[in-house]
The first five atom37 places (N, CA, C, CB, O) and aatype in JSON, in Angstrom:
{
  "aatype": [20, 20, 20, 20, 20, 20, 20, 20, 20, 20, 20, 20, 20, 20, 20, 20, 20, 20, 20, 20, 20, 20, 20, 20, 20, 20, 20, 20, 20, 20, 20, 20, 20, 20, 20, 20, 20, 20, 20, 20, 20, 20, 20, 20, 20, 20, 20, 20, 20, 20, 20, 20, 20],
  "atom_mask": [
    [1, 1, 1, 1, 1],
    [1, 1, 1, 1, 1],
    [1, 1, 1, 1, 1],
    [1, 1, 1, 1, 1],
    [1, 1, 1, 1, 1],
    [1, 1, 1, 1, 1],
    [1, 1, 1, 1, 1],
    [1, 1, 1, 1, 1],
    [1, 1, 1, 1, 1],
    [1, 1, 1, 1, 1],
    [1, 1, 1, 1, 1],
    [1, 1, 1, 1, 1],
    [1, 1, 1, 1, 1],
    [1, 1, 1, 1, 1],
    [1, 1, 1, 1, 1],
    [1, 1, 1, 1, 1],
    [1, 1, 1, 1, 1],
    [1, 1, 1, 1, 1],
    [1, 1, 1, 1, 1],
    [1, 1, 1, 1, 1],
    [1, 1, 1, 1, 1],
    [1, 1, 1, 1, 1],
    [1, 1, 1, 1, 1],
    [1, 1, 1, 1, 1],
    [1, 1, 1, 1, 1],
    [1, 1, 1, 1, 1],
    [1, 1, 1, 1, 1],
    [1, 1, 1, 1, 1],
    [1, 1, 1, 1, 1],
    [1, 1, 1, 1, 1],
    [1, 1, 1, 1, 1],
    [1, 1, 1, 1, 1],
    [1, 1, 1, 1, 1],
    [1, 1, 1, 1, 1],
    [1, 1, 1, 1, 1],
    [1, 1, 1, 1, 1],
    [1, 1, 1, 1, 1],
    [1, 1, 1, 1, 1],
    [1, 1, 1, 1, 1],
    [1, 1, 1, 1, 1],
    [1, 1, 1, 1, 1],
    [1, 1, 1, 1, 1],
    [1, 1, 1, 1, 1],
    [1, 1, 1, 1, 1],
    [1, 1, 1, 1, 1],
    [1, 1, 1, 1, 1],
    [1, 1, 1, 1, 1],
    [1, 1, 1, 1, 1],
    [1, 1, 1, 1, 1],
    [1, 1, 1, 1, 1],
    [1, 1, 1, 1, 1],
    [1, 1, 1, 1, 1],
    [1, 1, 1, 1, 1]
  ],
  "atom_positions": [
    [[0.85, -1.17, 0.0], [0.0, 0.0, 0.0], [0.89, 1.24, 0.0], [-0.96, 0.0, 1.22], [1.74, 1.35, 0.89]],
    [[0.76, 2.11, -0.89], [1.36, 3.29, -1.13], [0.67, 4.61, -0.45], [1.41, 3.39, -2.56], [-0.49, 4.97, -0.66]],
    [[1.55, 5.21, 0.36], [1.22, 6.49, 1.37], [1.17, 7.57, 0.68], [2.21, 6.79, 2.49], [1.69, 8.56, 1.2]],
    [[0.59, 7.69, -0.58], [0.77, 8.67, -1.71], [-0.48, 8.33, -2.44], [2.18, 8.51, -2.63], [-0.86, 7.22, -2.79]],
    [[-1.34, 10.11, -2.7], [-2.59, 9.83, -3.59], [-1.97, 9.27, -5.18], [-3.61, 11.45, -3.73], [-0.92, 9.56, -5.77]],
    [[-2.75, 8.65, -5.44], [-2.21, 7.79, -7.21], [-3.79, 8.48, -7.47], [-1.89, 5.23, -7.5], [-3.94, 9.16, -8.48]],
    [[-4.87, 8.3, -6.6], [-6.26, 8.46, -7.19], [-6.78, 9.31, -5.82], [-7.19, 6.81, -7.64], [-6.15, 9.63, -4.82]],
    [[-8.38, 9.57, -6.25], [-8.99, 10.43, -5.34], [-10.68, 10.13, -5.9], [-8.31, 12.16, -5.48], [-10.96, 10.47, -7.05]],
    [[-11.54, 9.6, -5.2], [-12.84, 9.64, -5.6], [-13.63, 10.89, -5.32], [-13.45, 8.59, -5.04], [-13.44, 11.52, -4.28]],
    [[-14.48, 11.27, -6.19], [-15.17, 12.41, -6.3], [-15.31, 12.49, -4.79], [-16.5, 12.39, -7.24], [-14.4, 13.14, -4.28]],
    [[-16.11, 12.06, -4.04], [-16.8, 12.04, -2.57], [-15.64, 12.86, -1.98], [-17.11, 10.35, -1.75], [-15.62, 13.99, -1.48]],
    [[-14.7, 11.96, -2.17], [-13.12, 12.32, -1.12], [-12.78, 13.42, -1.36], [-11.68, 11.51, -1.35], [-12.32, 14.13, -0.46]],
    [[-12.91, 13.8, -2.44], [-12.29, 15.35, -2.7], [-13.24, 16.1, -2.51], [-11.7, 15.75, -4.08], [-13.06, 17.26, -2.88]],
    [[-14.71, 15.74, -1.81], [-15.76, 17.02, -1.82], [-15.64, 17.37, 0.15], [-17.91, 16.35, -2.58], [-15.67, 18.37, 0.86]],
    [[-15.47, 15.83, 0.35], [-15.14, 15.72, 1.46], [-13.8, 16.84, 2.27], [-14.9, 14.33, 1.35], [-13.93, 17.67, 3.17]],
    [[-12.67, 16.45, 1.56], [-11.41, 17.63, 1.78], [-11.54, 18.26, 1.02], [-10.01, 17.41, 1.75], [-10.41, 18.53, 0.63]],
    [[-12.49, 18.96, 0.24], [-12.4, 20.2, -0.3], [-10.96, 20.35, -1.23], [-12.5, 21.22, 0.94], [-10.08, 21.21, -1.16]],
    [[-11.02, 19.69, -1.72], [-10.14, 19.55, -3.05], [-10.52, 19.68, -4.06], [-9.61, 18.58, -3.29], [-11.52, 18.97, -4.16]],
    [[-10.27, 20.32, -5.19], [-11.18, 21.17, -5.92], [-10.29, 20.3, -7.52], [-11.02, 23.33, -5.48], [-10.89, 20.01, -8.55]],
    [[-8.97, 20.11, -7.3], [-8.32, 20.07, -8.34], [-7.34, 18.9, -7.7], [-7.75, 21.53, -8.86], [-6.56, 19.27, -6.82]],
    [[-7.34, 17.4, -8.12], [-6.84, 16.44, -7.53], [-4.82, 16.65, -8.14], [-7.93, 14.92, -8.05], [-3.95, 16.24, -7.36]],
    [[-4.54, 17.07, -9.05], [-3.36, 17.78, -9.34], [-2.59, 18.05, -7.86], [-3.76, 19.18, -10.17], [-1.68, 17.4, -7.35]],
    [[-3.25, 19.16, -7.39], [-2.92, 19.49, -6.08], [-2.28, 18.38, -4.85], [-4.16, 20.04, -5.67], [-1.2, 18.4, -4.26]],
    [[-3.01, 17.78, -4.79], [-2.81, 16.41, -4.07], [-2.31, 15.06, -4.47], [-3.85, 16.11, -3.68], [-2.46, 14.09, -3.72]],
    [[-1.65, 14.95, -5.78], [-1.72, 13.69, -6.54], [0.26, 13.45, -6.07], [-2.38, 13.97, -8.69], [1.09, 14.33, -5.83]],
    [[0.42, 12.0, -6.1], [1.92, 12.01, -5.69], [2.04, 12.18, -4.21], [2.74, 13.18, -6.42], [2.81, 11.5, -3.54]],
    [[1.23, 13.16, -3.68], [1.37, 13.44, -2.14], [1.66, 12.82, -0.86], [0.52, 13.78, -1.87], [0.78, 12.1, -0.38]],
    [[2.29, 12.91, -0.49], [2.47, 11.85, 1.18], [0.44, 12.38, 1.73], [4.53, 12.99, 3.04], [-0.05, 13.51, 1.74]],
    [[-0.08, 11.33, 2.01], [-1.05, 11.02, 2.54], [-1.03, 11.97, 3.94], [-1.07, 9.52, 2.62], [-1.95, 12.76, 4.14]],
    [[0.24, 11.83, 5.03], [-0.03, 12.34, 6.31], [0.33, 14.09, 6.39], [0.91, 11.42, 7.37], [0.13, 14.89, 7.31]],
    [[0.91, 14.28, 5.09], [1.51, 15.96, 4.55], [0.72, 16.62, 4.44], [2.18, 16.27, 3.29], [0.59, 17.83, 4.61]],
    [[-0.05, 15.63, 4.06], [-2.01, 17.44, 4.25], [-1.88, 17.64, 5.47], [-4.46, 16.95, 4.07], [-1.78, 18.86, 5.32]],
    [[-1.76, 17.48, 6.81], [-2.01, 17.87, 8.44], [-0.84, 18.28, 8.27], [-2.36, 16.77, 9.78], [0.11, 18.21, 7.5]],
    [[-1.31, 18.94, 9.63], [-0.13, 19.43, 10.05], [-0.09, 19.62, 11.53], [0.13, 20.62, 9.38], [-1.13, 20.27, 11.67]],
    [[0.29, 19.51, 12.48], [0.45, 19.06, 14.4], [-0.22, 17.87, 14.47], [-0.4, 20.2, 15.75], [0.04, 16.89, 13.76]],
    [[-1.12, 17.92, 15.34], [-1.81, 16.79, 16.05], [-2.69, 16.12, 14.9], [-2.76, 17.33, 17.39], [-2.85, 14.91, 15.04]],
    [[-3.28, 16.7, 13.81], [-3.68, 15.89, 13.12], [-2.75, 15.54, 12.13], [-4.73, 16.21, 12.74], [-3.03, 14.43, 11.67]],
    [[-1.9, 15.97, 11.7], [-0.61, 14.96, 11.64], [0.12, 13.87, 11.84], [-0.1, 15.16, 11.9], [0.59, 13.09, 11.02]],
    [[0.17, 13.87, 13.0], [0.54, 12.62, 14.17], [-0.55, 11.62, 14.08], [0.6, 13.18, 15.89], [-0.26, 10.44, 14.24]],
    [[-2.42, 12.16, 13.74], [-3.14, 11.02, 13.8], [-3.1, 10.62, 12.63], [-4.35, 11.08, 14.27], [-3.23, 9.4, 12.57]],
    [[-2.92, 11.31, 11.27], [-3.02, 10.34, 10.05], [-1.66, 9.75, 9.8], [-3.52, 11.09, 8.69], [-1.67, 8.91, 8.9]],
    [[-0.52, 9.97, 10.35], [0.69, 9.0, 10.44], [-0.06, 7.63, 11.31], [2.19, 9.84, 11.42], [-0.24, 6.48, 10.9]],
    [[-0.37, 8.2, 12.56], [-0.81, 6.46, 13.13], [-1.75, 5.57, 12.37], [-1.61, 6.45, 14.58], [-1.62, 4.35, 12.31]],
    [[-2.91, 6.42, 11.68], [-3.77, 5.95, 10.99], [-3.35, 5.04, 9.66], [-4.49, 7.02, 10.74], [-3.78, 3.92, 9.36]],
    [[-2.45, 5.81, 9.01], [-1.72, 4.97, 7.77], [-0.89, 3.68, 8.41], [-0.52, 6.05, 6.86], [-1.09, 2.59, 7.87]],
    [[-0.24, 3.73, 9.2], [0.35, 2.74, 10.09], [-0.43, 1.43, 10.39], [0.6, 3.39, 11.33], [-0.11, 0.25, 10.19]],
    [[-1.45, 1.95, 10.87], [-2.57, 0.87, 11.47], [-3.23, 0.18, 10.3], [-3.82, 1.61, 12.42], [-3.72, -0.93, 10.53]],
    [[-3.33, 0.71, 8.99], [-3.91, 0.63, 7.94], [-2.24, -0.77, 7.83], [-4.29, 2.39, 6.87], [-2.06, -1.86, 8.36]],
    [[-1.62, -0.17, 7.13], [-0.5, -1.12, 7.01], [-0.46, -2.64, 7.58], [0.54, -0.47, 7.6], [-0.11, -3.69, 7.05]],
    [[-0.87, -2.37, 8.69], [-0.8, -3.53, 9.69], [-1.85, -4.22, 9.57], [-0.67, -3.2, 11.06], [-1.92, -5.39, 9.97]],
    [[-2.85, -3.59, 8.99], [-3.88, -4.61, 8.53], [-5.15, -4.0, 9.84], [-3.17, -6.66, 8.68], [-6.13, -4.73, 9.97]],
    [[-5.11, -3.1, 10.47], [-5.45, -3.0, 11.39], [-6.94, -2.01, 10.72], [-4.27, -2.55, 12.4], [-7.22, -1.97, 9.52]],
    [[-7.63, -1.36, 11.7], [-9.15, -0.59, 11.53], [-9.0, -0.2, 10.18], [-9.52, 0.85, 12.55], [-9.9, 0.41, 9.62]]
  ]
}
């Protein structure tokens, strides 16, 4: 599993307000936050990895 958008479904980007998936494409996944929600989408991708929630 790659920690980088390759894709983005319509929903997801209405959801984060992403207007233009360009913007976000290639991206480290946990690089949109920044402090504490930072730290949770690092654990979150992690847990994902592991097979976990």
């Amino acid at each position: 599993m790659s920690r980088t958008h390759a894709r983005m479904r319509e929903g997801g980007m209405q959801v984060m307000e992403v207007d233009d998936f360009g913007v976000v494409e290639g991206r480290c996944w946990p690089d949109l936050w920044r402090g504490e929600e930072h730290t949770k989408s690092v654990a979150a991708v992690e847990e994902a990895l592991r097979g976990g929630k």
